[in-house]
C-alpha positions in Angstrom: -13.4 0.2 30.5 -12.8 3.7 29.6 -15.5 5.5 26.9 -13.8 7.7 24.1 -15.3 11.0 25.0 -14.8 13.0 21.6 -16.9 13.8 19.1 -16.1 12.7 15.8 -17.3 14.3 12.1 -20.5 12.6 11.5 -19.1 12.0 7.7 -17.0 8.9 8.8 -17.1 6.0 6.6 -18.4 2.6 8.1 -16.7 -0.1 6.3 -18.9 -3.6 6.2 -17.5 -6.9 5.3 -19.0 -9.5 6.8 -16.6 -12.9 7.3 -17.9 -15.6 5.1 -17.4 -19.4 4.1 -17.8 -20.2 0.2 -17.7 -23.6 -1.2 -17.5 -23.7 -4.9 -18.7 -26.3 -6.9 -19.2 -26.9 -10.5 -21.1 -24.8 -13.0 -20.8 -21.9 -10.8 -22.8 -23.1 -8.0 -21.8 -22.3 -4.7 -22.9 -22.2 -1.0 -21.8 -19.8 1.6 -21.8 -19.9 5.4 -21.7 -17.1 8.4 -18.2 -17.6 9.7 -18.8 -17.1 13.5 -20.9 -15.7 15.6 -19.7 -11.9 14.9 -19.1 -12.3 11.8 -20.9 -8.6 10.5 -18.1 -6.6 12.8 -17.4 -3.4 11.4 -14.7 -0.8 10.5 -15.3 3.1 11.4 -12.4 5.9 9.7 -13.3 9.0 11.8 -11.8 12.4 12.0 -11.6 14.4 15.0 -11.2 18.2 14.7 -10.2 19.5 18.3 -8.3 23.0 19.4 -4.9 22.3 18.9 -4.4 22.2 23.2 -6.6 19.3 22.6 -4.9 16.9 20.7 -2.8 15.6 23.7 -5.7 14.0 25.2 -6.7 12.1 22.1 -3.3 11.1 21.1 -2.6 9.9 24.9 -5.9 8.3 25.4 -4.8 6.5 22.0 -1.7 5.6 23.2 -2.6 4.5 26.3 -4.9 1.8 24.8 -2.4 1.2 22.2 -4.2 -1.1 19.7 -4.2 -3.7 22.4 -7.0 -2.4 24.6 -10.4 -1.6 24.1 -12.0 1.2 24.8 -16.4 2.0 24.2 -17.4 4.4 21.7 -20.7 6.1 21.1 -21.6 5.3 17.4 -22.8 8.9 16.0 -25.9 8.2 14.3 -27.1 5.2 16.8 -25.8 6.6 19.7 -24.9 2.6 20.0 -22.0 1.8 22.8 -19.8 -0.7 21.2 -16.2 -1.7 21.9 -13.7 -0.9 19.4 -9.9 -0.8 19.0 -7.7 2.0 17.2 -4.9 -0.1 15.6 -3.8 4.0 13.5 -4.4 7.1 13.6 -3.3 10.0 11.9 -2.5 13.9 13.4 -2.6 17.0 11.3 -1.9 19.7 12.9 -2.3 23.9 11.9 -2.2 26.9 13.5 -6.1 26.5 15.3 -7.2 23.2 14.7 -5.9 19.7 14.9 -7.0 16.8 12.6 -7.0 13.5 14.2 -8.2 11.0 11.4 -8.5 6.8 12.6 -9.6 3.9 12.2 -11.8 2.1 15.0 -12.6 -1.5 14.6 -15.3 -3.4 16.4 -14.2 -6.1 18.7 -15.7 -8.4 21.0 -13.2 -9.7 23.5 
């Protein structure tokens, strides 16, 4: 399995809902339930800023997976392999530097 070799801006935004099930009752009571054994999986929008030359590896190396395959990236602040999809991404381009922004969600299988 390939490793995303970029470094992204370590202001990404790390989304968090965790899959629960909720059975209501009356008067408000309720109880809830993991749903799964990975049920915490998260949600990761990172940008990239690379020389604009650059942006053809990321945008292949995207590609290539193409929201089907998974590829291992290096959390930032954990420095934590995990295994993660890119379903979008995003390329702004100027005269210097690119902008790759995306969205990386955690998968297991």
């Amino acid at each position: 399995m390939e490793e995303f070799q970029w470094e992204v801006a370590p202001d990404m935004v790390v989304n968090v809902s965790p899959k629960v099930k909720v059975v209501k009752f009356g008067d408000g009571y309720e109880q809830r339930q993991k749903s799964g054994i990975n049920h915490d999986l998260r949600t990761y929008n990172v940008t990239i800023k690379v020389k604009r030359e650059d942006e053809f590896f990321i945008d292949e190396f995207l590609s290539r997976h193409g929201a089907v395959n998974k590829f291992l990236w290096r959390q930032p602040h954990t420095h934590k392999l995990i295994a993660v999809v890119c379903r979008n991404w995003n390329i702004s381009v100027s005269n210097i530097i690119t902008t790759i922004t995306a969205t990386f969600e955690e998968v297991v299988a």
